[in-house]
N, C-alpha and C positions, 0 to 999 in steps of 0.2 A: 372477514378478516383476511389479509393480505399476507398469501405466507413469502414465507425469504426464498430466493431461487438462487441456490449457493455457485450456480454454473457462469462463468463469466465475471464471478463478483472479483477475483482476483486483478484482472485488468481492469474494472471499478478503480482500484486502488493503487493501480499502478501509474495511472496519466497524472490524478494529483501528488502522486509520491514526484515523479519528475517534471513536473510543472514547478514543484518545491523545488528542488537541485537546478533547475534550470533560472529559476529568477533567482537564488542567491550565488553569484561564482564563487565563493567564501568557504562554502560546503563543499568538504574534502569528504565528507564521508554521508551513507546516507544514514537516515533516522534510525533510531534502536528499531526492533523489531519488537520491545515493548509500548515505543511511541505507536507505530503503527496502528500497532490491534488497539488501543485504548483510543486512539484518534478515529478512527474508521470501524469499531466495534464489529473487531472482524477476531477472528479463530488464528493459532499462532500459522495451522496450514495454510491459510488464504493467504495468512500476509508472508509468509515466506515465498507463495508460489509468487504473487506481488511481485519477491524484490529477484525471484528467476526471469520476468519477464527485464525486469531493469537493467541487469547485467548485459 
C-alpha cells in the first residue's frame, strides 16, 4: 500500500490552483480554502500553505 508523502504535496496543489486563476481573467479572488481541501483532499494546512506559495 502506497502511503501519502505529505512533503511537497502543497506545491501539488498549488500549480492547478493557478493554472485555475490563470485560464479564468474573471477571477478576482481565489477559491475558498473550503473548495480547495475538498477538491484536492488535502488538510486545511496543506491548502493554506498552497495559497502562501500563491501570493
Amino acid at each position: 500500500m502506497k502511503q501519502a508523502n505529505p512533503r511537497g504535496t502543497f506545491l501539488k496543489i498549488a500549480d492547478p490552483v493557478k493554472r485555475q486563476i490563470e485560464d479564468d481573467p474573471n477571477m478576482a479572488e481565489f477559491p475558498s480554502l473550503a473548495e480547495v481541501m475538498r477538491d484536492h483532499k488535502v488538510s486545511r494546512g496543506i491548502a493554506l500553505r498552497a495559497f502562501g506559495v500563491l501570493r
